[in-house]
N, C-alpha and C positions, 0 to 999 in steps of 0.2 A: 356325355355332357362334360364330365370333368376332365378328360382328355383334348376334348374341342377349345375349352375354356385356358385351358394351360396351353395348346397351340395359340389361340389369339393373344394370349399376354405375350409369349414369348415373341410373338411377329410383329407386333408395336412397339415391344423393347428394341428390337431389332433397325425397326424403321424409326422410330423416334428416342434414340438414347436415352433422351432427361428424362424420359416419360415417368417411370419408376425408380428414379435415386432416391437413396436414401437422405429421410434428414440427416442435418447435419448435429454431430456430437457436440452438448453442451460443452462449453470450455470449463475446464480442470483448475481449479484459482484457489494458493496456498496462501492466508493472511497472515501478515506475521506483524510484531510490535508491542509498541506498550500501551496507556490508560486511552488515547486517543482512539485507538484501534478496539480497546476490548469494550471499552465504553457502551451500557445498555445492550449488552449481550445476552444476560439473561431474557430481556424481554422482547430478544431474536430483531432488536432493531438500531444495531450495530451498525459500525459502518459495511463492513461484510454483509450486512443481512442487504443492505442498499444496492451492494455491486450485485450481488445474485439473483435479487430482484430486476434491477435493470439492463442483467444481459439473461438472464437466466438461465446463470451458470451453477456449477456446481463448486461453492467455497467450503476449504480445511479452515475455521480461523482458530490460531495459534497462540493470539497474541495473549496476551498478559498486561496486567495492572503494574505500575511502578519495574517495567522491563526498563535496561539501559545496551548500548550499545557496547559498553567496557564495565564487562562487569566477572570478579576474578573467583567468587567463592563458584567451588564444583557442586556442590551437592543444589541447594538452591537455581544456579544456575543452570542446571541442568533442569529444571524444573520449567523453567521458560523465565526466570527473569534477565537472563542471558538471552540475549534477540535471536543471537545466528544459531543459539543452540534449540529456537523456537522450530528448528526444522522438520519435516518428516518427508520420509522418502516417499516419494509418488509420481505417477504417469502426468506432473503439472504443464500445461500452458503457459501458467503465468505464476509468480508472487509476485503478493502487493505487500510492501510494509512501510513503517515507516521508526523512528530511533531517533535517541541526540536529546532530547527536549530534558528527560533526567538527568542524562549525562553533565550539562551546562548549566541549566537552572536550580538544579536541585545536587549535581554529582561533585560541581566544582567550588560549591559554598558562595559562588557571585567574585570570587576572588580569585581565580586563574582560568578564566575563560576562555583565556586566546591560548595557552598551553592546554588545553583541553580540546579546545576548537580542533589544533592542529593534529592532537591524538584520530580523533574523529575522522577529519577529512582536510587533509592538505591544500594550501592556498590556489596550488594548481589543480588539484581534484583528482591527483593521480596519485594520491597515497593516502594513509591513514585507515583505520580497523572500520569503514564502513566501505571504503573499494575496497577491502580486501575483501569484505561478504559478498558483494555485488557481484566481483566477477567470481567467485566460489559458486555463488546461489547461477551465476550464468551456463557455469560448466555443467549443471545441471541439464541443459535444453532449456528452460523456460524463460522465458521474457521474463522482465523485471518492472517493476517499477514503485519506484519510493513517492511515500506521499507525504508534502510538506506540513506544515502547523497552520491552525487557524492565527491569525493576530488580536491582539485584545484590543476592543473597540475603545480603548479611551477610557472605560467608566469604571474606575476602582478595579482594576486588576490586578491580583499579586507579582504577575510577571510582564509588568507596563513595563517597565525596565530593561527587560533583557529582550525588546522589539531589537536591537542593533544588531545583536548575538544570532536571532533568529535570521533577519537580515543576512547577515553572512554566510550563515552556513546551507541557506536555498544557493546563494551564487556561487558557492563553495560546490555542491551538488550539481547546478547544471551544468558547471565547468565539468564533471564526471561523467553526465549523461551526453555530453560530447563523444566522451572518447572510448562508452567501452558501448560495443554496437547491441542491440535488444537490449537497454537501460532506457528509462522513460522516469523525468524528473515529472509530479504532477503539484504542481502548488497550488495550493487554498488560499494563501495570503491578498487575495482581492473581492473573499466574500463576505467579509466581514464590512458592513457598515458602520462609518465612526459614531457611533453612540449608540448601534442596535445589540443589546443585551438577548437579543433572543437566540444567539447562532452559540453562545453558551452555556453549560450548566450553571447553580448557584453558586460556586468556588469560581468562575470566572474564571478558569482555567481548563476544564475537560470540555467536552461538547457537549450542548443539549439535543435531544432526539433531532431536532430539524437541522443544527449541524452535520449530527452523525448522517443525515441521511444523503446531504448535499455534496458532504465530503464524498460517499461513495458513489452519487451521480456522476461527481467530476471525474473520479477516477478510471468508473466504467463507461464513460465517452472516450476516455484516452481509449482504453482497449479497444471500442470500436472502431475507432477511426486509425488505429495502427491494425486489427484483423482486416479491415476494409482492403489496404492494399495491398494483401499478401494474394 
């Protein structure tokens, strides 16, 4: 019988290929970044917990609280408040991360933001220490993709002010995601309704759960709809 039975698989395999493929391997997804990213991690409902949820994949997340993109001490640094050094080696698909927001609102005092800016990421998008990770993190094999900041809806927020900053440096980045190919710019900056306080935490600054969750909706549509046409 078990001989008969292992002849009829093998002769439908034969005559019908798909018949027995295997599924298909979860996607391999490296999180990396700062407070936006690690945000409600303990209670697994991070923006990573969102992406793994909605493609249901398998995510590293890396990130860190108060990470910066230029940031010089080694030992610390080393530790993840250093973004690029938030890295680990692995078989990835993809990283997602996102940087910059310490860097500018909190790294530059609100008093050299456009010398900061251009640290960051060059007006033409083809320079500065955030394409230098990108195409680093590229050589890798894995896809990329950075994910923008929420906007502060208007209502008492510490960093109303630096919307122009933020402004800049999404069009600073897609100018980036033009040029270096598997980079994928994902902005948040249109989910925020002006006056709706719920897509933030009480600091009006980090995300609240239904932020975090949304943000990683958005993200894991980008994936799907760039694995779609591969």
């Amino acid at each position: 019988m078990r001989r008969y039975l292992l002849a009829l698989v093998t002769a439908v395999s034969v005559m019908f290929p798909n018949t027995f493929t295997q599924a298909a391997e979860p996607l391999r997804i490296l999180a990396m970044g700062d407070s936006m990213m690690a945000s409600h991690r303990l209670s697994r409902r991070a923006v990573s917990h969102s992406i793994a949820r909605a493609l249901g994949a398998k995510v590293t997340d890396q990130s860190v609280m108060g990470a910066r993109i230029i940031y010089r001490l080694p030992i610390t640094g080393a530790m993840g408040l250093n973004i690029g050094r938030q890295y680990r080696k692995g078989d990835w698909d993809w990283i997602v991360l996102n940087g910059g927001g310490n860097d500018l609102w909190l790294g530059c005092g609100c008093s050299r933001c456009h010398r900061r800016m251009d640290q960051l990421v060059t007006k033409k998008g083809n320079g500065g220490e955030i394409a230098k990770l990108i195409v680093k993190l590229r050589k890798t094999g894995a896809k990329v993709a950075y994910v923008g900041y929420l906007r502060s809806p208007g209502a008492g927020s510490p960093i109303e002010h630096c919307r122009d900053d933020g402004d800049e440096l999404e069009r600073r980045l897609k100018r980036l995601a033009g040029l270096v190919d598997g980079f994928y710019y994902v902005s948040v900056a249109d989910l925020v309704p002006h006056g709706d306080m719920s897509f933030h935490a009480l600091d009006m600054i980090h995300p609240s759960l239904k932020g975090s969750r949304v943000i990683g909706q958005r993200v894991a549509a980008t994936i799907k709809a760039v694995e779609a046409r591969r």
